[in-house]
Phi, psi and omega in degrees: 000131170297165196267126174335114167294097198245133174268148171237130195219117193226163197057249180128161166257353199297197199249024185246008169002297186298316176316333186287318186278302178315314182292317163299308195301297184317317176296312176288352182278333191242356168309106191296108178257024141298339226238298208261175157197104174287162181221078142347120178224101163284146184255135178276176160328314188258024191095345200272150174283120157218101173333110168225202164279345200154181185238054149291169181316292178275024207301353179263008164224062162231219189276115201223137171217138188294134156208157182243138150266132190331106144312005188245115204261035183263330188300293194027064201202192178253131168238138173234094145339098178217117179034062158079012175226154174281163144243133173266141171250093188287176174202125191281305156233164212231135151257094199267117170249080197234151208222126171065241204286140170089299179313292201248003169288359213066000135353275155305322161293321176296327189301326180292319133016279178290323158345315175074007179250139182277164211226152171290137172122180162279184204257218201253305174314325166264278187001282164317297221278356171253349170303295196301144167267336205256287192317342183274328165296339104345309166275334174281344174262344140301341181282332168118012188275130183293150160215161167322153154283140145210174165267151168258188206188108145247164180053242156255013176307142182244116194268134193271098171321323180291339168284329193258163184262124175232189340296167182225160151289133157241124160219147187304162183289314205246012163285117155298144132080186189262041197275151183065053172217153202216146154266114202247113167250021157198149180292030180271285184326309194299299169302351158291313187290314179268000162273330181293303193295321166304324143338302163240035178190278339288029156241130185243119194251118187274156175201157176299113169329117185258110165301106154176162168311156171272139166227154165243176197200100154275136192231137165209124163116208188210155196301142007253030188256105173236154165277135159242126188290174171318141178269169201214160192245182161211132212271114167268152186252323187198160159066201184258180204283129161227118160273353159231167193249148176293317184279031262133315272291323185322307186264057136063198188278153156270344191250331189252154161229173185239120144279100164237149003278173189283145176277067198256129163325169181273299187314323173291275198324356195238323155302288202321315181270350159280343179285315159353263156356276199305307179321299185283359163295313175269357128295008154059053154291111220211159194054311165183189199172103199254140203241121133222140176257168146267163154237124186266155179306307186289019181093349191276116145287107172255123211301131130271329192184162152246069192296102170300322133224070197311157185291151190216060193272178164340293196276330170344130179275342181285332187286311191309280198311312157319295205284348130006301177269007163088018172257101169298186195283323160311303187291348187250008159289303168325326149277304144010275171319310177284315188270012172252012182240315213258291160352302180275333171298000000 
């Protein structure tokens, strides 16, 4: 059988770039190439689109040509900018492996969208609606799902620091990973903390400090044949959970590890992937997804975040939590794969 025309689209501008490329090197290190035939697309710091070799450390100073994907679905491909002519490049699918802004908003999904190729992930409406934190708290909590109490911050708004119970979390609304996020133990703090948030958003989401462990849940496929990997806990060495370090992000956390499987009761463990479940279910969440939640002491599971397309480097807890579950990476691209084909069929 001929090999799957797959675009692979990486890097990115959001402040989670680096993470993007180490999650495409690791996706491409498992691309069966019997199976596949890839097509490299980095995106730089400053947007432009380039046909390249690959997603190395240094891939924008190897062989690179400007190319776009096509908005046109007659097309359904890459036009590659070559000595003043397009060239087409087809693609049966695109793996877009983007991370936070342009990535997991939907963004990228509408292009594919118009595009007509079908793509790994969720679509532009759960996409968009789990990037927002205070909208994904919302729709989950109509759903009967627990979440922190919180507040929003837009614009110049000024929130009366003397109403809340602390500590809180302040992090931008609409941001990956923890960059711009701050632990508020007094109202003296919250300005200084919602200006650092602001920094990546100017939507700000203030929240309650949730007591109990972090746990996480990897989902792959779409309701109702969904997978779920081991759930996993994360072990702190100091401060709060940063799953990238900011100046670095690249070399992964400093404070934390991931216990999988989590060293959780079988009963806490088994709420965690049904609460898992439900989340991504009322966020109409379809190709994958890592669900972290808390577990509070009295058992009670609470949402934490949704990641839409979580990272999926070396160190990444969703690829762990899989082969966790006896899926390496290659079978779960491969699933991936298949149920972003069977979707668009």
């Amino acid at each position: 059988m001929p090999r799957l025309k797959v675009g692979v689209v990486f890097g990115g501008v959001s402040e989670e770039r680096h993470i993007s490329v180490k999650s495409a090197q690791e996706i491409a290190k498992h691309l069966d190439p019997s199976k596949y035939e890839p097509s490299f697309v980095g995106i730089t710091q400053s947007g432009a689109w380039m046909l390249c070799d690959g997603p190395g450390p240094d891939w924008e100073a190897g062989r690179c040509q400007p190319a776009v994907l096509a908005p046109d679905s007659t097309v359904r491909g890459l036009l590659v900018l070559d000595e003043g002519k397009y060239d087409t490049v087809e693609l049966d699918l695109v793996l877009p492996v983007l991370h936070g802004r342009f990535g997991e908003d939907g963004a990228i999904q509408g292009l594919l969208e118009l595009s007509g190729i079908p793509y790994v992930g969720c679509d532009i409406q759960s996409s968009a609606l789990c990037l927002d934190k205070s909208l994904a708290y919302t729709v989950a909590g109509d759903a009967g799902i627990a979440t922190p109490n919180f507040w929003t911050v837009t614009g110049e708004q000024v929130i009366d620091a003397g109403r809340l119970s602390y500590p809180v979390f302040v992090k931008p609304a609409r941001s990956g990973s923890s960059f711009g996020v701050s632990k508020v133990s007094d109202a003296s703090e919250l300005a200084d903390a919602v200006a650092v948030a602001r920094e990546y958003d100017s939507k700000v989401l203030i929240e309650e400090a949730v007591a109990g462990h972090e746990v996480g849940c990897a989902i792959l496929g779409t309701d109702p044949d969904l997978v779920v990997g081991e759930v996993d806990r994360i072990a702190l060495s100091h401060g709060f959970f940063r799953i990238h370090q900011e100046s670095t992000p690249e070399l992964g956390s400093d404070n934390s590890t991931p216990i999988v499987p989590a060293d959780i009761s079988a009963e806490s463990r088994s709420l965690v992937r049904e609460t898992a479940k439900a989340v991504y279910r009322a966020l109409g969440c379809s190709g994958l997804a890592r669900v972290d939640l808390f577990l509070k002491a009295d058992g009670q599971v609470v949402l934490n975040e949704v990641n839409t397309f979580p990272g999926m480097t070396s160190y990444s807890r969703y690829p762990r939590m899989m082969a966790a579950a006896g899926l390496p990476m290659a079978e779960v691209i491969d699933r991936l794969v298949t149920s972003a084909l069977e979707g668009a069929r």
